[in-house]
N, C-alpha and C positions, 0 to 999 in steps of 0.2 A: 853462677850469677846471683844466686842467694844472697849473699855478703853486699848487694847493694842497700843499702839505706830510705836512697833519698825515694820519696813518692813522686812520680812523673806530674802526678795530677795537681799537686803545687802550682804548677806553672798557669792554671786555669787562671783565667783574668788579670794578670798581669799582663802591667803595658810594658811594649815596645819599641821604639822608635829605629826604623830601618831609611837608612839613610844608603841610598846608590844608582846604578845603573838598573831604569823599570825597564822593561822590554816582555816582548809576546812570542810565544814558543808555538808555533803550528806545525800541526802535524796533516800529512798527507796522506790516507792511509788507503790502500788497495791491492790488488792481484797482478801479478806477473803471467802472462801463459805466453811471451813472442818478444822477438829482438825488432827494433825498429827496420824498417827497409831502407831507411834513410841516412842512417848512422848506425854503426855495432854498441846499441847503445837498447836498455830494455824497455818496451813500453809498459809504466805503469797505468790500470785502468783504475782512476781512482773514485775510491766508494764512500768516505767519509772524509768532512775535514773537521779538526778540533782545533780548540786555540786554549793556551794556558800561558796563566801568569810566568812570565820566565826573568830569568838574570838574579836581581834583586827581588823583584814579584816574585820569584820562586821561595827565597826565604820567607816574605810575608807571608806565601801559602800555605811553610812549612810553619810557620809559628800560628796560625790561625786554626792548623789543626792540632796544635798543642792546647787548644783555649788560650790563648794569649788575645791583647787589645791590643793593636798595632797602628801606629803611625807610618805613611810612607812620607819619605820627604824624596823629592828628587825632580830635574829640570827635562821633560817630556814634549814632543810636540804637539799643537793647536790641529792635530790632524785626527783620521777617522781613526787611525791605530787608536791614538790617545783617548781618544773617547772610550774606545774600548776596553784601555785599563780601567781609567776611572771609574767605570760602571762596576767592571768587575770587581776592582775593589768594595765597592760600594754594597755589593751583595753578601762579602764576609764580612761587613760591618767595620772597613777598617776608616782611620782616618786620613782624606785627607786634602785636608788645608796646606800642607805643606810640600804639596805636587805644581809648581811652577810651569803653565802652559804656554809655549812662543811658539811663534810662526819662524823664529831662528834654528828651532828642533827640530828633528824627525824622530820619530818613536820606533826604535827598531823591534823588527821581528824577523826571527831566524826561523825560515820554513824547514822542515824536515818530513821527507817523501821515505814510505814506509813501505814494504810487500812483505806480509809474511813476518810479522814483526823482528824487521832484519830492514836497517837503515839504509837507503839506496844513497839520498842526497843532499845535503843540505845546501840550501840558498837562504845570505841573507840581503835585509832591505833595509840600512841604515845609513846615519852619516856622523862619522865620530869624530866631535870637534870637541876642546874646549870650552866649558861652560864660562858669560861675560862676565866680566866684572860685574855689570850691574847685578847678574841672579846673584854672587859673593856677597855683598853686601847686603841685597835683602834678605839672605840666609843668615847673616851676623847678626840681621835685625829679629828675626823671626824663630832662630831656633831654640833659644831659653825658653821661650815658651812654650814649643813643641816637647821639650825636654819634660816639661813640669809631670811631677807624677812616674814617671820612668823608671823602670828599675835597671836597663841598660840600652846600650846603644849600639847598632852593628850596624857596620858601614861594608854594605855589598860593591867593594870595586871591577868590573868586569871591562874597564879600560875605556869606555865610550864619552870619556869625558866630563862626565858629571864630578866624578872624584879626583881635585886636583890639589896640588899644595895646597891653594887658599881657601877651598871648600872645605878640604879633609880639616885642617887646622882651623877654620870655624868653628866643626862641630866639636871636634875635639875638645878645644878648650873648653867650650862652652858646658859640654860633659862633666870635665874632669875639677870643673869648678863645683859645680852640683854633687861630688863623688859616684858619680855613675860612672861605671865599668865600661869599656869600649873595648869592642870584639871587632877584629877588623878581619875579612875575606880577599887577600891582597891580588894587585896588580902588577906587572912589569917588574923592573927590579931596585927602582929605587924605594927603598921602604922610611926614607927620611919622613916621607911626607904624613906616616901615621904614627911621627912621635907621639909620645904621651899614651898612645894605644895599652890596654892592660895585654891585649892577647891577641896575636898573629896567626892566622891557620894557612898557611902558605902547602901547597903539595910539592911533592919531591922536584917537579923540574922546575917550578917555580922557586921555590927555596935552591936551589943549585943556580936557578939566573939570580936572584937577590945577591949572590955572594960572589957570582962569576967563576965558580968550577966545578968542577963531578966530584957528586959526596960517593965513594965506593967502600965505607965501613963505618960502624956504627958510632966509631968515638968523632970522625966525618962529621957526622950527621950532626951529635951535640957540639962540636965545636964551631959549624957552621949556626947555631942556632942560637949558644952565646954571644957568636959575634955579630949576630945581630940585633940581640939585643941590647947590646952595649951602644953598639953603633948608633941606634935609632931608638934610642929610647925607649924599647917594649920592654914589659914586664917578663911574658911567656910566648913562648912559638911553640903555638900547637901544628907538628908535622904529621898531615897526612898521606900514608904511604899506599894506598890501594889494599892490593893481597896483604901485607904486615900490617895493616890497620894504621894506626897512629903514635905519635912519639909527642911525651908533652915535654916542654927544655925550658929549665929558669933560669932566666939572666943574671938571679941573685943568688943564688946557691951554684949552679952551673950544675944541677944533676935534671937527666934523661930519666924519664919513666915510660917504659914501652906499654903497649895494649892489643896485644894480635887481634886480630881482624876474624870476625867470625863463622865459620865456612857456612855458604849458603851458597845456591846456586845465582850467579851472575845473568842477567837477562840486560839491565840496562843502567849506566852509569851516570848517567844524566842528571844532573843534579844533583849527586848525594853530596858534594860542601855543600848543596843549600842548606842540606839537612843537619850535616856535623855542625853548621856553626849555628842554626837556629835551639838546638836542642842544648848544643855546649853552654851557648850563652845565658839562657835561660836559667838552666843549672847552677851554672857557675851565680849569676846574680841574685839568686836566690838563697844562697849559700850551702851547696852541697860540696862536699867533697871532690879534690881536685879527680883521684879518682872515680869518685860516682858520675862526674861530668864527663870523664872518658870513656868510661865504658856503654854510659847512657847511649850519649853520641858513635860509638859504636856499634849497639845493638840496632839503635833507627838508622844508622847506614844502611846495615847487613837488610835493612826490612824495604827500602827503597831501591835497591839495586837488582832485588829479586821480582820489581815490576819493571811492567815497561814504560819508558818514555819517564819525564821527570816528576814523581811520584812524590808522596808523602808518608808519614809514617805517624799513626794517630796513637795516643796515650794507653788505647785497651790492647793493639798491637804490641808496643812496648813492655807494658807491664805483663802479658801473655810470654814473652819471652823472658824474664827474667824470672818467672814463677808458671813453668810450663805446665801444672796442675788446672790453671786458671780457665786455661784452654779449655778443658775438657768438661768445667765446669758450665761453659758459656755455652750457648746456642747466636752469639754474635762472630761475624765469620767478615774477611776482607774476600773483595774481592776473587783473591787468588785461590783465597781456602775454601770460599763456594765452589767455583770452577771444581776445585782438587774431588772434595766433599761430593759434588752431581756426579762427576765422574765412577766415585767407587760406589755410590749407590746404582747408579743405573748398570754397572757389571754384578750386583745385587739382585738384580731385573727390577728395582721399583721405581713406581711410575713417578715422575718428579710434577709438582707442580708449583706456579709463580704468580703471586700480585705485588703492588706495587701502591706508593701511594705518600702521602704527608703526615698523617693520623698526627695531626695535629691538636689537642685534644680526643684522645680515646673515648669514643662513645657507642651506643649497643647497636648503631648502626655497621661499625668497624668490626663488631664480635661477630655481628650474624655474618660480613663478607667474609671474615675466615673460615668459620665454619662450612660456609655452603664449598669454598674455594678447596678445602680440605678433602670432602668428600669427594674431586675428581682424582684423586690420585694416591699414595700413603704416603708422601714429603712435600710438608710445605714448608718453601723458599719465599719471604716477604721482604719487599726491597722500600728502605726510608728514603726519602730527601732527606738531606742532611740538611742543617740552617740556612748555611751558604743559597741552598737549591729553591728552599719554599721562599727562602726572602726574593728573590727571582720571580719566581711565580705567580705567588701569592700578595706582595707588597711588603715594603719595609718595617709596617707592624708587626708581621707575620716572621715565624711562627712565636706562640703564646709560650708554646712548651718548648726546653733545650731541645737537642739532638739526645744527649744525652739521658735524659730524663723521658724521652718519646722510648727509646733504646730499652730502657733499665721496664720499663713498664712494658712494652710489647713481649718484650724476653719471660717474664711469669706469667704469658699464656698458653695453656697447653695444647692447643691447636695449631701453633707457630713450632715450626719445627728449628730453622733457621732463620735469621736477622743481617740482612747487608745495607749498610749503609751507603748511601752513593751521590755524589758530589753533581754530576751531569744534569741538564734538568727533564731529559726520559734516561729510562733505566735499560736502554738500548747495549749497551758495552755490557751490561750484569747479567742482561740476557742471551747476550750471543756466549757470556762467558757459562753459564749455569745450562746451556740449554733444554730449558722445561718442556715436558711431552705436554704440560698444559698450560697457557697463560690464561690467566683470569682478570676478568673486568668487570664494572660494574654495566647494565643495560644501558647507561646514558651515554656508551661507547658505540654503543653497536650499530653500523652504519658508519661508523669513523674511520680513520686512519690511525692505528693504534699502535705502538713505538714495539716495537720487535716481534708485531705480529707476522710479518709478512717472513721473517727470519724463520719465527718457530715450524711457521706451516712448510717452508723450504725444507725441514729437518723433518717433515712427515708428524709434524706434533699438531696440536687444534689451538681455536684460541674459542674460550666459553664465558657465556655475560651472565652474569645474576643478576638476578632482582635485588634491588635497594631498598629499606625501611623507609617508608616515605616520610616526609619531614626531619630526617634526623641529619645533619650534616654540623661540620666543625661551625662555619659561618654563622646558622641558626644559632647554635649554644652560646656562641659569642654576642648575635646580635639579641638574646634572651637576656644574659646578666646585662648587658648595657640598660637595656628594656626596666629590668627590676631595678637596678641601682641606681637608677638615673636620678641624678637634684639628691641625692644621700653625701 
């Protein structure tokens, strides 16, 4: 993986504009222990529900944890689902202006019922019509402008109607006027309707419905991909193949270039096109190499299929994998690799311990709860809000300091043994996944109800409060420079 070039971290702050079907991914998540008596059918006892950006929202999520700006454009209902997006969006700071609310919509969510993280069921709750005429035209009206600024455009089609001939060829043009690059994630099999498109990422049965027969060898494969682009005007059809990874095929040369797929253990496949075409795209618009945007996009596959349910794959992931040195250099850990990471200590016999928190501005109030937190155990495990989480929390001001920059600064303390960053807004999932023989809090807890405590103590572990530096807090230091600099 050395021989890659391009830097993941480019992609930070560029815009996006993702144009497609929004929709909400919920999961149902509990225990099996008995078959129904009612039906041969199992009862799940369910113990969590989550909801996550899904469809098209899934690429915005995946592009947001690229550091990208992102626009969403797309026609959603005036319902409680929708509300739901928008918020959510609203919390990764994405745009958007160009999310279309009607009471003619329903805003779909695909529930998914979980035991044992092993998929029981999915139910969904939509209704896929046709987007009117009239959202067409105020989309003719309104997307040059959404466009300004852009470095490309992906059009998440998932079939629900929003992306139709005359939608797709709105934005299209409107793109290809501005020379912005269009990445389309296709539907169905008529591919007319994303002429002009630069690049197609269709998967194998979907590329075998575009063309209407079974590709069963590999010159198949590219000659089904030429003629598609001939036919409909694409530039490149990026084919991805599952286990063989991906195939990218130009319409103007007519050569295949393969990119096997990376073996990693498979847990959940769920969204990785979000991922292939958010990270392709990006790459590609920025101007990496056709290859470095393949194999990019195939390394954040390989990293999102090894979680469960529809995942993401962040820049320090990424680049950990193409320069596997970097790893070892880090005390920053994903979710999976804490889990992995608690596990082979605690057969170490040492005692794990966990806080948790936004250190939004690092102050020596923050120093002393490590330290005291440190001395219950010999590993300590600190879990951040990510941006996403404190803007949630804390208010849209919030936070002062990136993720990234909270991250890079927590990491050269040497009381902090590990660093997880975590998306949720309690660090519940990081706890069940890490399980700490101590959680730690501060006193202004105690007497509360405090997010994975009741877990740890199930697990025979404790949960312990320290004492706080009185007056020191992020707010104070915040409301202190406003204080001094005020009327300067």
């Amino acid at each position: 993986m050395c021989d890659i070039t391009f830097d993941i971290r480019e992609c930070s702050g560029k815009k996006v504009v993702v144009f497609g079907d929004m929709m909400i991914d919920e999961y149902l998540e509990g225990n099996v222990s008995r078959i129904s008596p009612e039906a041969p059918v199992p009862v799940v006892h369910v113990q969590k529900c989550t909801k996550r950006l899904g469809g098209a929202g899934n690429v915005v999520r995946n592009l947001c944890a690229l550091g990208a700006k992102v626009s969403a454009v797309s026609f959603i209902g005036a319902d409680e689902a929708g509300d739901w997006l928008a918020e959510r969006f609203k919390s990764y700071d994405v745009d958007i202006s160009g999310l279309c609310r009607s009471g003619e919509a329903v805003t779909s969510i695909k529930t998914r019922v979980t035991a044992h993280n092993q998929q029981l069921l999915r139910y969904d709750r939509e209704l896929v019509r046709n987007v009117p005429g009239s959202y067409v035209k105020q989309l003719e009206g309104t997307i040059d402008s959404l466009l300004g600024g852009a470095c490309v455009l992906i059009i998440s089609d998932y079939g629900k109607g929003v992306v139709t001939a005359d939608s797709a060829r709105a934005v299209i043009t409107a793109a290809k006027k501005k020379g912005i690059p269009v990445v389309v994630d296709p539907k169905g099999s008529d591919y007319t309707k994303y002429r002009g498109a630069t690049v197609c990422t269709p998967n194998m049965k979907e590329l075998q419905g575009a063309v209407g027969r079974e590709l069963s060898s590999e010159e198949e494969i590219a000659q089904a991909g030429v003629e598609l682009c001939e036919n409909c005007g694409i530039d490149y059809i990026l084919a991805t193949r599952s286990e063989k990874g991906m195939s990218l095929i130009s319409g103007k040369t007519h050569e295949k270039s393969d990119y096997p797929a990376l073996a990693k253990e498979v847990s959940d496949v769920t969204g990785a096109g979000d991922t292939v075409i958010s990270v392709f795209s990006l790459c590609y618009a920025l101007g990496a190499s056709k290859d470095d945007c393949c194999r990019l996009s195939n390394i954040a596959a390989s990293i999102v299929v090894s979680k469960f349910g529809a995942a993401v794959a962040s820049p320090d992931e990424i680049r950990r994998c193409i320069t596997p040195s970097a790893k070892n250099a880090s005390c920053i850990l994903t979710l999976e690799e804490a889990a992995q990471t608690a596990e082979k200590l605690r057969n170490l016999g040492k005692k794990i311990v966990f806080t948790n928190g936004c250190f939004d501005i690092v102050h020596a109030g923050h120093i002393s709860s490590f330290k005291q937190a440190r001395e219950f155990g010999d590993i300590l495990f600190v879990g951040v809000n990510s941006d996403a989480s404190v803007r949630r929390l804390k208010g849209d001001k919030r936070p002062i300091v990136s993720q990234e920059n909270r991250m890079a600064l927590l990491e050269s303390l040497s009381c902090i043994d590990y660093l997880v960053l975590f998306e949720d807004d309690t660090p519940e999932e990081l706890i069940r996944a890490i399980k700490p023989d101590v959680l730690v809090k501060g006193k202004d807890w105690e007497g509360k109800e405090v997010a994975g405590g009741e877990f740890v103590r199930s697990c025979g572990g404790e949960v312990k409060f320290i004492e706080l530096e009185q007056g020191l807090s992020t707010t104070n230091v915040i409301n202190k420079i406003l204080t001094v600099y005020k009327g300067e």
